[in-house]
C-alpha positions as CSV (number, residue, x, y, z in Angstrom):
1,X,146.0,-42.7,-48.5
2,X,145.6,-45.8,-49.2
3,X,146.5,-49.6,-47.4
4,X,149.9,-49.8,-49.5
5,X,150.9,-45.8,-48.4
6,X,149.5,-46.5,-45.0
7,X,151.9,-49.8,-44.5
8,X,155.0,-47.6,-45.8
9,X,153.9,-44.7,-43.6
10,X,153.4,-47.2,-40.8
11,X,156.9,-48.9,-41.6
12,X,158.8,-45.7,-41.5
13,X,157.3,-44.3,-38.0
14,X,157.9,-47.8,-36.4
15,X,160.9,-48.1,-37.7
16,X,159.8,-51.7,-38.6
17,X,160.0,-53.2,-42.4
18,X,157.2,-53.3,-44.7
19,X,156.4,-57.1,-44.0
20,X,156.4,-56.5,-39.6
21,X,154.0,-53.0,-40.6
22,X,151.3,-54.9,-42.7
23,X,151.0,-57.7,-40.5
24,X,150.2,-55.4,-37.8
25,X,148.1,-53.7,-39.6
26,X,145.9,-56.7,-41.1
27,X,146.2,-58.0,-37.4
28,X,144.7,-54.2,-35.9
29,X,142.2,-54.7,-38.9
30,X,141.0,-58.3,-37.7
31,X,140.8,-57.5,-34.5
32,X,138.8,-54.7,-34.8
33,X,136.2,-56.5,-37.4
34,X,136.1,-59.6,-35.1
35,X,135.1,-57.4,-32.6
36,X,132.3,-55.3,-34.1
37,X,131.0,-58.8,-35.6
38,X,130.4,-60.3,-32.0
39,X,128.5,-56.4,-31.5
40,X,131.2,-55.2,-28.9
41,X,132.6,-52.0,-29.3
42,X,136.2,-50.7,-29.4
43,X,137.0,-47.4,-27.6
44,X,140.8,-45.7,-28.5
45,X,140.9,-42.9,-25.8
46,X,141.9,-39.6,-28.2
47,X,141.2,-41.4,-31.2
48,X,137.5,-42.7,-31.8
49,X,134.6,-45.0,-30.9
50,X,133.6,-48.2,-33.4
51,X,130.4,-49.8,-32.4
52,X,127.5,-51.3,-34.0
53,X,123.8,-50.2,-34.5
54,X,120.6,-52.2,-35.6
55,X,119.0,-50.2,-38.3
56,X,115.2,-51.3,-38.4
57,X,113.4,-52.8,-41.7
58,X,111.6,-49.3,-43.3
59,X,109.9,-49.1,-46.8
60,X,111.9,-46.8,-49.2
61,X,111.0,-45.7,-53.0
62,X,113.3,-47.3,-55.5
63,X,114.4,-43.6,-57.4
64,X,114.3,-45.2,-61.0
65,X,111.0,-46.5,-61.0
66,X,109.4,-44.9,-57.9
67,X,108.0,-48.1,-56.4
68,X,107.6,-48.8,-53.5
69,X,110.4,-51.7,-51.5
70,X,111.5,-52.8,-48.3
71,X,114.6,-52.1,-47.2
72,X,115.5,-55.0,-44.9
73,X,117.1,-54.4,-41.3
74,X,120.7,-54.7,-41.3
75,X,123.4,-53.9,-38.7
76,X,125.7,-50.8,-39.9
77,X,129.1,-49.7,-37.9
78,X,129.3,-46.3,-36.7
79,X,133.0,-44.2,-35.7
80,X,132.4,-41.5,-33.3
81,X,136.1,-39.2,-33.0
82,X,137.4,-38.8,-29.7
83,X,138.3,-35.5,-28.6
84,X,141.8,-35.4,-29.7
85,X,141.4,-36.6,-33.3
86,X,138.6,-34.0,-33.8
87,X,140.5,-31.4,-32.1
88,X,143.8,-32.3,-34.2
89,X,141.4,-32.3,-37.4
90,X,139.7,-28.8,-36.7
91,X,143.2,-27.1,-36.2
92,X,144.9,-29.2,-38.9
């Protein structure tokens, strides 16, 4: 799925037009990206977990040339599923 099919889907549940569904959608987006950028993180009881985690600096192997590089730290954003979503995704 992607953002259009995901606005339409959205639309239809809410019983909300197209226009109302993607404004919510890039304002859930925003909010959640403004959030993980000031390193909070959001919890959505049944749903999931975003946070943030500090990966360190490490040397690595560039594969085509197998020399040696840094790799330089960098913050990455993790999703851990709540309960029901992994429960709903195991029984499908």
């Amino acid at each position: 799925m992607n953002k259009k099919e995901l606005i339409s889907y959205i639309a239809e549940r809410a019983n909300i037009n197209k226009t109302q569904a993607a404004a919510a959608l890039d304002a859930t987006l925003q909010g959640i990206t403004e959030t993980l950028v000031k390193k909070d993180k959001i919890t959505l009881i049944g749903f999931g977990t975003f946070s943030t985690s500090e990966r360190q600096e490490r040397i690595g192997k560039n594969p085509q040339t197998g020399k040696t590089m840094t790799i330089p730290a960098k913050t990455v954003v993790k999703f851990k599923t709540g309960k029901a979503l992994g429960d709903e995704v195991n029984n499908g």
